[in-house]
N, C-alpha and C positions, 0 to 999 in steps of 0.2 A: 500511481497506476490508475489510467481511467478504468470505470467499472461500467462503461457506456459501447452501444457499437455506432461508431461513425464518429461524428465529430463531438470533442466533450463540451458540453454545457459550461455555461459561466456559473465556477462556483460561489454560492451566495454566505455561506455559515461554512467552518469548519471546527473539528472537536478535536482538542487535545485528550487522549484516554490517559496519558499522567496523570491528570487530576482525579481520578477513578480511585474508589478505597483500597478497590483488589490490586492498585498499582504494585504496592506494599508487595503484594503476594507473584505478583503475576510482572517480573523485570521487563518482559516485551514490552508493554502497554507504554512504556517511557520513551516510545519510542514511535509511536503510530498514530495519527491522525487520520480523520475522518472527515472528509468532502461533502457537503448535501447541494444541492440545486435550489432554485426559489421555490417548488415544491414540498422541500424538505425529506426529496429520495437523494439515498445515496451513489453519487458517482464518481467517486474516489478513495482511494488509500493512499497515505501517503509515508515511506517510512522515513523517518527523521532521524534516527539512530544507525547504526553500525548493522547492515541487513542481515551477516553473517550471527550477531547475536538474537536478533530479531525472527527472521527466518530459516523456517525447517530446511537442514542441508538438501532433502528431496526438492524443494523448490527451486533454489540458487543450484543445485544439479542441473535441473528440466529450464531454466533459464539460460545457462550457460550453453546448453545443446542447441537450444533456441537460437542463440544468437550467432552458434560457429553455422546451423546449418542456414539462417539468413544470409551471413558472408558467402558461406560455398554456391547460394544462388543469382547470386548479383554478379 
C-alpha cells in the first residue's frame, strides 16, 4: 500500500519488522514491511503474510466495500 498522494516514489530501503524483538510478541510484525524513499520518509506498507491474519477484520471489511463499490462505478 502506497502511503503517498499521486504517484509513488522509487523506494530506496525497506524494513522487514520480523527482525523486531517484539516480533516474538507481536505474530503480525512477520509479516509487514516498511518502504522509505531517499529521504528516509515512509511511503509504504507492505503486507507479506496472510492479511486476514495480519489485519484488523474492520479493515479487510472497509476494503472489500471499497472495492465492490469501485466495480459498481465503472
Amino acid at each position: 500500500m502506497t502511503l503517498v498522494v499521486g504517484a509513488p516514489p522509487e523506494t530506496r530501503d525497506s524494513v522487514a519488522l520480523d527482525a523486531l524483538e517484539a516480533a516474538d510478541a507481536i505474530p503480525a510484525l512477520d509479516g509487514l514491511v516498511l518502504d522509505f524513499d531517499h529521504y528516509g520518509r515512509l511511503v509504504g506498507l507492505r503486507v507479506t503474510g496472510s492479511a486476514d491474519s495480519i489485519l484488523a477484520p474492520s479493515l479487510l471489511d472497509a476494503a472489500s466495500r471499497a472495492k465492490l463499490e469501485d466495480r459498481g462505478s465503472s
